[in-house]
C-alpha positions in Angstrom: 95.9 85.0 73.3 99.2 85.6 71.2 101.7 87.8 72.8 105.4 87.6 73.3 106.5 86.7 76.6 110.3 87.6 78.0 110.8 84.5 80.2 114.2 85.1 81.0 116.8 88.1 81.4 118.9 89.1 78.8 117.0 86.3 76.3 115.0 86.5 73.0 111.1 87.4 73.3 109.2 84.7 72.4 105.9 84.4 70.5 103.5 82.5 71.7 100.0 81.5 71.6 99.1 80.4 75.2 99.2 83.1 77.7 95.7 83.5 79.2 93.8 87.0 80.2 91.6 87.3 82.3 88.1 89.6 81.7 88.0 93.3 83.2 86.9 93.7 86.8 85.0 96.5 88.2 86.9 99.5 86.9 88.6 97.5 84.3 89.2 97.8 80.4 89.9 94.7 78.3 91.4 96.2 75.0 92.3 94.3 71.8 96.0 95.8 70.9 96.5 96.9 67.3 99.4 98.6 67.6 102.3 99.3 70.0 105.3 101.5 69.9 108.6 99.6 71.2 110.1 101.9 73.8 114.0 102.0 75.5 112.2 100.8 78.8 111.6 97.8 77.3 114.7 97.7 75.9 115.9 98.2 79.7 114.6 95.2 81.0 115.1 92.6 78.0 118.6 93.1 77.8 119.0 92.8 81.5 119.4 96.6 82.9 116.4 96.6 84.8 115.4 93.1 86.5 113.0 90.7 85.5 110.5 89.8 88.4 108.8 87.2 86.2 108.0 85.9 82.9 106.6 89.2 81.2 104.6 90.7 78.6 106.5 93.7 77.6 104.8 96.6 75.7 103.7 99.9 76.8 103.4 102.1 74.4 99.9 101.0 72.8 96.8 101.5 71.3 93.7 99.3 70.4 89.5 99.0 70.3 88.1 98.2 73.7 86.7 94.7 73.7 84.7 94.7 76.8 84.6 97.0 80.3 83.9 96.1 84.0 81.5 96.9 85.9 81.3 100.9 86.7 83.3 101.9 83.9 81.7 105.0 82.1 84.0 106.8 80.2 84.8 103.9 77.2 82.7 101.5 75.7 83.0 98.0 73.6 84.3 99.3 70.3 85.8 102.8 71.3 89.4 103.4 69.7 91.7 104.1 72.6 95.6 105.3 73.4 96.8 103.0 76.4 98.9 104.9 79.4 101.3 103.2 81.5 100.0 105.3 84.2 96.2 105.2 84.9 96.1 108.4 87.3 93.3 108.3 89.8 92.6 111.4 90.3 92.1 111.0 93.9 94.8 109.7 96.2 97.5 111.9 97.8 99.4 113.1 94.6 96.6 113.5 92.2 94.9 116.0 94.1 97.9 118.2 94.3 98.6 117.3 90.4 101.6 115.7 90.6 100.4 112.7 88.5 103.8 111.2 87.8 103.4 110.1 91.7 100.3 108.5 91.9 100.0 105.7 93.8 99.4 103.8 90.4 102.3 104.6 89.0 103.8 101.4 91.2 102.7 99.1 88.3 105.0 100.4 85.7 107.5 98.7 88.3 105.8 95.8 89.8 104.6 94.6 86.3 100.9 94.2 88.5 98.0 95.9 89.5 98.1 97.5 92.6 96.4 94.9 94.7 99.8 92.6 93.2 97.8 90.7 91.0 98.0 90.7 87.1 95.4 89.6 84.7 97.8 87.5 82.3 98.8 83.7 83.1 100.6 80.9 81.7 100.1 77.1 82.2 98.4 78.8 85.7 101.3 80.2 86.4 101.5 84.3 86.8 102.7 86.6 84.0 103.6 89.8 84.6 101.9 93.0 82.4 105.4 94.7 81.7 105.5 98.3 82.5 102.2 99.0 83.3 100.1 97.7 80.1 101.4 94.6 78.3 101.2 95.6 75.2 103.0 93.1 72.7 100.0 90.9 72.7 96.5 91.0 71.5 94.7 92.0 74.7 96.2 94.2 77.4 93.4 95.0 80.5 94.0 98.3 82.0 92.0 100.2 84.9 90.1 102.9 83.3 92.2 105.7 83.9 94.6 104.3 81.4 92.3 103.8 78.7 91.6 107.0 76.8 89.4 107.3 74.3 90.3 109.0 71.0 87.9 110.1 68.0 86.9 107.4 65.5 89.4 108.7 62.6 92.1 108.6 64.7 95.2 106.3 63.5 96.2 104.4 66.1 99.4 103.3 64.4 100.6 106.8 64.7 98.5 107.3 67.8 100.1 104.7 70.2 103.2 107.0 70.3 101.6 109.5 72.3 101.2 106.6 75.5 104.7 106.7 76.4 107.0 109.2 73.8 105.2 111.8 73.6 103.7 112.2 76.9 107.1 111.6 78.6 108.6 114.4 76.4 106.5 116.8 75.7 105.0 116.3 79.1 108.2 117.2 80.4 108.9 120.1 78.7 105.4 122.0 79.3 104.2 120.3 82.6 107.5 119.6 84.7 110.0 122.3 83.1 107.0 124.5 81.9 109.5 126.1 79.8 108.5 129.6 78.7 108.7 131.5 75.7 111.9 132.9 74.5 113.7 129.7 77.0 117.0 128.4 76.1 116.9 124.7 76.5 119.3 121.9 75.9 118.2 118.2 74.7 120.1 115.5 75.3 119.4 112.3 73.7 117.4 112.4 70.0 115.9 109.2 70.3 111.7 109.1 70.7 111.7 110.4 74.3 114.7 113.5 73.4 112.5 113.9 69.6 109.2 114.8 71.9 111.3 116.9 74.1 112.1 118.8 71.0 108.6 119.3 70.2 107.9 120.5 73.1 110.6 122.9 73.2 109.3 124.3 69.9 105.4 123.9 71.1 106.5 126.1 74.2 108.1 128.5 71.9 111.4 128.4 73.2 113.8 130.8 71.3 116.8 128.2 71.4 116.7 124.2 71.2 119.9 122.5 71.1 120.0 118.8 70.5 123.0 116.8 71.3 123.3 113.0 69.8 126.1 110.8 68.6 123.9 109.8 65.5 124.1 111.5 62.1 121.0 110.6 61.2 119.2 111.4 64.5 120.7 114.6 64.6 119.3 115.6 61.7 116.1 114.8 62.7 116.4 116.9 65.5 116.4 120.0 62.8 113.2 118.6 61.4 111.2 118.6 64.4 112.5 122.1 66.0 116.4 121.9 67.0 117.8 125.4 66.3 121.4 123.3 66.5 122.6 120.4 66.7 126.0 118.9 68.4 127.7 115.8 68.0 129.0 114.8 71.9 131.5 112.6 70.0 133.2 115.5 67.9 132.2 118.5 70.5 131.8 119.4 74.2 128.3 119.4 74.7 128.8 121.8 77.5 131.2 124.0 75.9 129.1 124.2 72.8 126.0 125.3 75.0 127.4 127.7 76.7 128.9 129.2 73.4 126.0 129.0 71.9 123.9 130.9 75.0 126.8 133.8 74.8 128.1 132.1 77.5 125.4 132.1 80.2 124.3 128.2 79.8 120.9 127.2 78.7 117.9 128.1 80.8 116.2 123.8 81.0 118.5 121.6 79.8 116.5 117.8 79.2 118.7 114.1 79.9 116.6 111.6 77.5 119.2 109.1 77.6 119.0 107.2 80.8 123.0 108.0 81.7 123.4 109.8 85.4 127.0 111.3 83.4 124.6 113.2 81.4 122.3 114.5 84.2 125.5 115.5 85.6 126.9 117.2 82.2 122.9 119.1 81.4 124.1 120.8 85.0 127.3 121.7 84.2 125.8 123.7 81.0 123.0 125.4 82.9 123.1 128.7 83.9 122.7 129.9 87.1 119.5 129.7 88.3 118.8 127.2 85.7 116.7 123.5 85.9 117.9 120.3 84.7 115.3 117.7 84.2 116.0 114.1 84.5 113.7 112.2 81.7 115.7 109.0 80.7 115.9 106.1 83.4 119.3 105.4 84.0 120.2 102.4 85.6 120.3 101.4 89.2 123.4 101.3 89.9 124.2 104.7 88.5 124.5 107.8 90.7 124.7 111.1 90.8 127.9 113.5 91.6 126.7 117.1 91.9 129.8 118.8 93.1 130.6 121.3 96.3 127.4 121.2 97.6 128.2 125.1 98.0 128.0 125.7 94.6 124.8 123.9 93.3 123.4 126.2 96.3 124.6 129.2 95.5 124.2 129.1 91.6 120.8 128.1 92.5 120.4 125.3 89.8 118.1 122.6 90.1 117.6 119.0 89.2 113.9 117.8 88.5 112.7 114.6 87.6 110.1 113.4 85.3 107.9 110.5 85.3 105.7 109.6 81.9 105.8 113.9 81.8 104.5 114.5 85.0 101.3 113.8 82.9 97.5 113.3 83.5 96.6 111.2 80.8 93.1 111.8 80.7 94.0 115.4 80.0 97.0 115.3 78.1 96.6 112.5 75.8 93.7 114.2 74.2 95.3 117.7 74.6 98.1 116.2 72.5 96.2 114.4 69.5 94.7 118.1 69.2 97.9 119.8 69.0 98.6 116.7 66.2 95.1 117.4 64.1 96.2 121.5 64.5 99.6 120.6 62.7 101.4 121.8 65.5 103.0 118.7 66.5 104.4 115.4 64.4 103.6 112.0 65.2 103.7 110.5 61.4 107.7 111.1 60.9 108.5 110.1 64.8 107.3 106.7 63.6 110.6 105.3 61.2 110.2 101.4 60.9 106.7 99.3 61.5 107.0 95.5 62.3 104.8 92.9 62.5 104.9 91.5 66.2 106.5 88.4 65.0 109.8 90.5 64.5 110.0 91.9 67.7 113.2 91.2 68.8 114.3 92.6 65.1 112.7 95.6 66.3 115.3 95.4 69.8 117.6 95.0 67.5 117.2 98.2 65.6 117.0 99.6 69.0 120.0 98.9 70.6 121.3 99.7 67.1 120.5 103.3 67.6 118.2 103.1 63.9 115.5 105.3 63.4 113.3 107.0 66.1 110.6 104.9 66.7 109.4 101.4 65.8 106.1 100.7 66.0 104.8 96.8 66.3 100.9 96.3 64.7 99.2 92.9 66.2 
C-alpha cells in the first residue's frame, strides 16, 4: 500500500508504495484511510522530540470505510464509515472498569507503535514497521482492534470527522471528563492550537462563565474568540498569570488547561489557579522536562491540584459518537478547526505549517 514512512529521526517523511499490511485478526479492523488530521504528536516524534523505535507510519488522527473485519468483530462491517481512536479502550481490564480509559492497558500502543502482543501489522522488504501512535494513519490502510473503530452515520464527513480521533477528544474530553468543569467555571487555556481550540469548546459546551485563551499567535488568538474565548492574552506582550488573576478579580481561575506540551506552562496554569483550584496537564511535553511545584507546603495548603489527561480521559466508543451529536446539534465546530487540507504527497509541507504555528489543523485526504 502507499503510505509515508519516517525512517529516520529528525528526516523528511517519505512516500512510498511498498509497505505491506497485513489482514485483520480475530478482533481486528482493516480500514481504508481517507482522511487524516496531522497532529503535534506527530510532529513530536519526526522532528526528533520523542524517539523513533523504528521505521514508522505516522498518523493518528483518522478516518476511513472499513475494508474487511476479523473474526468476532460485530460492531462494524465492510463498508461502514468510521472515526479511528488511538486508544481502542477494552472495556474490561483493570482501568476500564473503574472508567479511567485514558489508562487502559491499550493505551501502551500509542507508545510502542505495536499492538499489545508487540507485534504490528505493517512491514517493509519483511522487515517491521511500526503503526505510529496507535493507528498509522498516513497511508491507505491502517488495522485497528475494534475498540478503535467507531462507526459513524453514512452522511457523515469524514474530512471533518477525523478531527474528533485525536483533537477533539483530547480537548474536549478534558474539559468535561477529566476537569468536568461546571457551569459558571473560570478556566484558563493555554495553547490555541487544535488540542487548546477543543479545550475551548469545551469550556463553552460546559457552560463555563469565563474562558481565557493565552497564545503567542495573532491569528490563533483570534480564533480563540470564534470558538468561545471570553479573552484573549498574548504571553509575549502580557503576564499570563497576572492577566488571569486580573481578570478573575484576583482570585485565579477555577481549571486552568496546558495544551502546549511545555512543563514551564504546567507550572505557570498553577501559579494562576486559585486556591483550591485544578490544573490539567493536556499537551505532552518532552521527556526531559520536569516539573517544579514549589514549597511543598503551599501546593498543600492552597489545596491545588495537577491532573493529567490522556486522549481526554475518553471512551471512544461513547464519546466519539457523543461528540459528532453535539457537531449535527450545532453546538460544537469541526468545519472551521480544519484551516488547510493536503494531499498526502505534501505531508512534510503540512509539518511545515506545523512547526510554523499556521492555522489550526491540517487535515491530509489519501
Amino acid at each position: 500500500m502507499r503510505a509515508a514512512v519516517l525512517e529516520e529521526s529528525q528526516a523528511r517523511l517519505t512516500v512510498v508504495d511498498d509497505v505491506d499490511v497485513d489482514g485483520p485478526r480475530p478482533g481486528e479492523v482493516l480500514v481504508r484511510v481517507s482522511h487524516c488530521g496531522v497532529c503535534h504528536s506527530d510532529l513530536s516524534v519526526a522532528n526528533g522530540t520523542y524517539p523513533l523505535l523504528g521505521p514508522t507510519v505516522l498518523g493518528h488522527e483518522a478516518a476511513g470505510t472499513v475494508e474487511a473485519v476479523g473474526d468476532g468483530v460485530a460492531s462494524v462491517a465492510p463498508g461502514d464509515g468510521v472515526v479511528l481512536s488511538p486508544i481502542a479502550t477494552c472495556g474490561t481490564c483493570y482501568w476500564c472498569v473503574r472508567g479511567e480509559y485514558g489508562c487502559c492497558v491499550n493505551a501502551s500502543a500509542v507508545l510502542t507503535g505495536t499492538f499489545v502482543d508487540g507485534r504490528s501489522p505493517l512491514s517493509r522488504a519483511g522487515m517491521p514497521v511500526l503503526r505510529g501512535l496507535g493507528v498509522g494513519g498516513f497511508a491507505q490502510y491502517a488495522v485497528v482492534a475494534e475498540p478503535g473503530a467507531v462507526k459513524v452515520p453514512d452522511d457523515t464527513p469524514l474530512e471533518v470527522a477525523c478531527v474528533v480521533g485525536c483533537a477533539v477528544q483530547t480537548g474536549v474530553g478534558a474539559v468535561l471528563n477529566t476537569a468536568r468543569v461546571e457551569e459558571g467555571a473560570t478556566v484558563l487555556v493555554a495553547g490555541a492550537g487544535g488540542v487548546g481550540i477543543a479545550i475551548t469548546q469545551g469550556a463553552r459546551l460546559a457552560g463555563a462563565a469565563t474562558i481565557v485563551v493565552s497564545d503567542p499567535v495573532e491569528e490563533r488568538r483570534a480564533a480563540a474568540r470564534e470558538f468561545g474565548a471570553t479573552h484573549v492574552v498574548d504571553p509575549g506582550a502580557d503576564d499570563v498569570v497576572a492577566r488571569a488573576r486580573e481578570i478573575t478579580a484576583g482570585v485565579g481561575v477555577d481549571y486552568a488547561f496546558e495544551a502546549v506540551g511545555s512543563a514551564a506552562l504546567v507550572e505557570a496554569c498553577m501559579l494562576a489557579t486559585r486556591a483550591g483550584g485544578t490544573t490539567v496537564m493536556v499537551g505532552a511535553a518532552p521527556f526531559d522536562q520536569t516539573l517544579t511545584l514549589g514549597p511543598a507546603v503551599v501546593v498543600m495548603a492552597s489545596e491545588r491540584k495537577i491532573v493529567g489527561s490522556f486522549l481526554g480521559s475518553c471512551n471512544s466508543r461513547r464519546d466519539i459518537p457523543r461528540l459528532l451529536a453535539l457537531w449535527r446539534a450545532g453546538r460544537l465546530d469541526l468545519e472551521s478547526m480544519v484551516t488547510r487540507r493536503r494531499p498526502l504527497d505534501e505531508v512534510n509541507d503540512a509539518f511545515a505549517d506545523l512547526t510554523a504555528t499556521l492555522g489550526i489543523r491540517t487535515v491530509l485526504s489519501l
